[in-house]
C-alpha positions in Angstrom: 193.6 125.7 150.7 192.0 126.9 153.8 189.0 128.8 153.7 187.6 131.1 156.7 183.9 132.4 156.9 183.6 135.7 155.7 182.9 138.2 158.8 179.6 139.7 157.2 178.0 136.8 157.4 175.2 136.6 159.7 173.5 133.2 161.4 170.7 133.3 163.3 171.7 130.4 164.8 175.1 129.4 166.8 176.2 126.5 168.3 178.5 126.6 171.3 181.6 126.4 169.9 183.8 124.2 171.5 187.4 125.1 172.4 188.5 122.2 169.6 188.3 123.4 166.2 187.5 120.7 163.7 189.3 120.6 160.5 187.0 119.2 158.2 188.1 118.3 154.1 185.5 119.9 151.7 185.8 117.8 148.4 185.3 119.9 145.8 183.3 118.0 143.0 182.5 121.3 141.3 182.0 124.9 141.1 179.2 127.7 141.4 178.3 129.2 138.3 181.3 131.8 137.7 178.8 134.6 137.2 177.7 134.3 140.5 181.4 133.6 142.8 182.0 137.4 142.9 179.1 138.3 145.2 178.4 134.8 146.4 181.8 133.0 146.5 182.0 129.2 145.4 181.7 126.2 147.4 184.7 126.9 149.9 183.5 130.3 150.5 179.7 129.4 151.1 180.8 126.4 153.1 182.9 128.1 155.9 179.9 131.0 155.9 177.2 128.2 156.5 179.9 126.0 159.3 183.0 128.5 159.9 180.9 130.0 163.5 180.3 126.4 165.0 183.9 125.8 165.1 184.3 124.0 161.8 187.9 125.1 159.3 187.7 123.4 156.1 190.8 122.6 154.1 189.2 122.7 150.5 190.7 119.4 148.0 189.2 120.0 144.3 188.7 115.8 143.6 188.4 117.4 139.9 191.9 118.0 139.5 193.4 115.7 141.2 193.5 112.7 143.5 191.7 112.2 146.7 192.5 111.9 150.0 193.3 108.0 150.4 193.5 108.6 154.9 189.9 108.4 156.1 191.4 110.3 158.6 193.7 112.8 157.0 191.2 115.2 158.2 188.9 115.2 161.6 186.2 114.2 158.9 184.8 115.4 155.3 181.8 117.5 153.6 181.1 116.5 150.0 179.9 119.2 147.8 177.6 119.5 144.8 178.2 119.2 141.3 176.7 120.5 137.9 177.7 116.9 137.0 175.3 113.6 137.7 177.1 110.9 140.0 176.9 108.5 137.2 178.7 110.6 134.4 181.4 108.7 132.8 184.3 111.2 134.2 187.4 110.0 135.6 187.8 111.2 139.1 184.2 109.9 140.0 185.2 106.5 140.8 188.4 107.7 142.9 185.8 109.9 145.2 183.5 106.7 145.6 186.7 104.7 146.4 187.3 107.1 149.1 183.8 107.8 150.3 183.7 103.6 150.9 186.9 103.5 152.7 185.1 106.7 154.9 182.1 104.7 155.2 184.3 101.9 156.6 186.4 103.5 158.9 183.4 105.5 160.6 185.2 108.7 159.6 183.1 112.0 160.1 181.2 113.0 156.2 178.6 114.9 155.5 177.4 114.6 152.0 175.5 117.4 150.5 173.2 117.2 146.9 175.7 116.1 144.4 177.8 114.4 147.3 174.7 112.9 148.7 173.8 111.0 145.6 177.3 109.9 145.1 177.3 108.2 148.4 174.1 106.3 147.9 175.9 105.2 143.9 178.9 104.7 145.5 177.2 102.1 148.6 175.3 100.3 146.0 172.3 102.7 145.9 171.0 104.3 142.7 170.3 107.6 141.7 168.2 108.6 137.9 167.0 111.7 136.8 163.8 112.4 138.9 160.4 112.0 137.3 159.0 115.0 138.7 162.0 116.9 136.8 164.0 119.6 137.8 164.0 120.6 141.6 164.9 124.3 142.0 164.0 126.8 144.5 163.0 126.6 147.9 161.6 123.6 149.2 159.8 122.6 152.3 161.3 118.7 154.1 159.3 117.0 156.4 161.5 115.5 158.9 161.0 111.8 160.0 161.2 110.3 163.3 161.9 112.2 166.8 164.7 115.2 166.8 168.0 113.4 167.4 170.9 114.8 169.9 172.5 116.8 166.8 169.4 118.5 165.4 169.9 121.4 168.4 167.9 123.4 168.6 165.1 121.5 167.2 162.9 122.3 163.9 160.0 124.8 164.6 157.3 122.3 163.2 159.6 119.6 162.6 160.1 121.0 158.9 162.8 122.6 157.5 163.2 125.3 154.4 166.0 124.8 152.1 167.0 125.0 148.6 166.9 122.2 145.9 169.0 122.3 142.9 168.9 119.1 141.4 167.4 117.0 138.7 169.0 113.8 139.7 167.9 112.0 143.2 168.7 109.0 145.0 165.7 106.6 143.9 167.1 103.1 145.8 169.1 103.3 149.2 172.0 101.5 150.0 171.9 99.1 152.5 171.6 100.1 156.2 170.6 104.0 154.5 168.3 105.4 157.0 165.6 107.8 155.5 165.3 111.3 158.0 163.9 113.8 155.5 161.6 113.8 152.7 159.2 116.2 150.5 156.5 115.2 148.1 158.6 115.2 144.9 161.7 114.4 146.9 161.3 110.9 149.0 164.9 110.5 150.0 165.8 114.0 150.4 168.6 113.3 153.2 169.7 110.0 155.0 172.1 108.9 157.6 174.5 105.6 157.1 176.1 103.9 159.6 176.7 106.5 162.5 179.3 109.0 161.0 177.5 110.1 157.9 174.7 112.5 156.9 173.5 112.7 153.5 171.3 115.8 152.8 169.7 116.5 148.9 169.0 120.1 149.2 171.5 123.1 149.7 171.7 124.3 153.6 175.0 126.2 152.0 173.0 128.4 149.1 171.1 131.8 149.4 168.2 132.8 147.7 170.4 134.6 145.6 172.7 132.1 144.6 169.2 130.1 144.1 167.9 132.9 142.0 170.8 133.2 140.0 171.0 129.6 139.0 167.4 129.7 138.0 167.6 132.5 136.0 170.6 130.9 133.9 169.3 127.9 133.8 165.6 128.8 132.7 165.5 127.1 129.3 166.7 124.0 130.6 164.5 124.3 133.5 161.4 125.3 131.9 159.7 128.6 132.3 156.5 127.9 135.2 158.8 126.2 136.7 161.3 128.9 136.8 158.9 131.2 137.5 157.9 128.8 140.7 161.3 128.9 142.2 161.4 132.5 141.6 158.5 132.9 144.3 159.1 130.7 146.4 162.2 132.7 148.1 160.9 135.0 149.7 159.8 132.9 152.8 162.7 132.3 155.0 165.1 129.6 155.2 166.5 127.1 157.7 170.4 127.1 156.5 172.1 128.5 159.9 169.9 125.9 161.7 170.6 122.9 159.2 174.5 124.6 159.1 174.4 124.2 163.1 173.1 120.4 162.7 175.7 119.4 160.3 178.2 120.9 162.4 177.3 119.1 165.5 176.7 115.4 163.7 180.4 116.1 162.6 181.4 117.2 166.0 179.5 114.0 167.5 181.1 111.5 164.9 185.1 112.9 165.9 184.1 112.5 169.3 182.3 108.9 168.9 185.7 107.9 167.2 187.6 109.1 169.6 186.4 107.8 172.6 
């Protein structure tokens, strides 16, 4: 399945697209709530909104149903989604998406790993990922970034912070080797993390609205507790960084096609 960005959505920030489009494999390792896909649309809708305008068509593969990809480079690279799921769940098309995410790691094959997807890299690298002792991480959250802005974060961060939303209660508590930390907050340490020079993990959600945020919160609110429900709630109104994260993701994929094919 190929999914196109929707035409009313609007980014404040765009890349200059080149005239190559990339066709990039979303894996699929879940699905937004169902209440909320009408307005919002699931993963392969909010996907091509957040990366669709910097030249990026995704070719959605639901690793749920069935197998994965076994060519690295079936695809000019690969986004990993989230999941309601945790990366160590005993279900049985985890370990076929770690197989794959190694031999992608191996080949230097453009991924970019997002919440779910970023925790199952670190598990499936020999990293570890727990339930976080803080607990639940909803709503929007502020990430110091660490080190000087790189040739893919363009434009840089305003304050060299970025605003996105968590929605997690799992996180990566010990890195793989050669995992390099570039973003943390104070409840999230490792909250995104390059590997090697094709792969971006990031822990929060550039792809989500405060809405879909909102909506998760609200059906989630026993589980998640009710101040900090409430918490989440408020903190959306501030405005977030996705088009500028969605422009970054797009260019480290762009620069790890190019950097294979030179």
């Amino acid at each position: 399945m190929i999914v196109m960005p929707r035409a009313n959505h609007v980014h404040r920030y765009r890349a200059n697209v080149p005239d190559q489009t990339l066709r990039i494999g979303l894996l699929q390792c879940g699905h937004i709530h169902s209440d909320l896909v009408p307005e919002h649309g699931d993963y392969p809708e909010v996907f091509a909104d957040l990366l669709g305008p910097h030249g990026i068509e995704l070719e959605t593969i639901d690793v749920t149903e069935g197998p994965p990809p076994n060519d690295p480079h079936a695809l000019d690279g690969w986004v990993v989604s989230g999941s309601a799921c945790s990366a160590y769940d005993p279900l049985p098309w985890i370990a076929p998406v770690e197989d794959l995410l190694r031999t992608v790691i191996a080949a230097a094959a453009p991924l970019v790993a997002v919440c779910f997807g970023h925790q199952l890299l670190a598990q499936a690298m020999g990293g570890r990922v727990a339930k976080a002792s803080v607990g639940w991480g909803v709503g929007a959250h502020t990430y110091e970034l660490l080190g000087p802005p790189v040739p893919w974060m363009d434009p840089p961060a305003p304050g060299h912070t970025v605003r996105l939303i968590a929605s997690h209660q799992d996180q990566v508590v010990e890195l793989p080797q050669g995992a390099e930390v570039i973003a943390r907050s104070k409840d999230c340490p490792v909250a995104a993390y390059t590997l090697g020079p094709a792969a971006l993990a990031i822990q929060p959600h550039p792809e989500f609205s405060a809405g879909v945020s909102a909506g998760l919160v609200n059906r989630r609110r026993d589980a998640i507790g009710a101040s900090t429900a409430d918490a989440a709630l408020a903190s959306l109104d501030a405005p977030l960084d996705c088009s500028l994260v969605g422009a970054w993701m797009a260019a480290f994929l762009r620069q790890a096609h190019g950097r294979g094919r030179s």
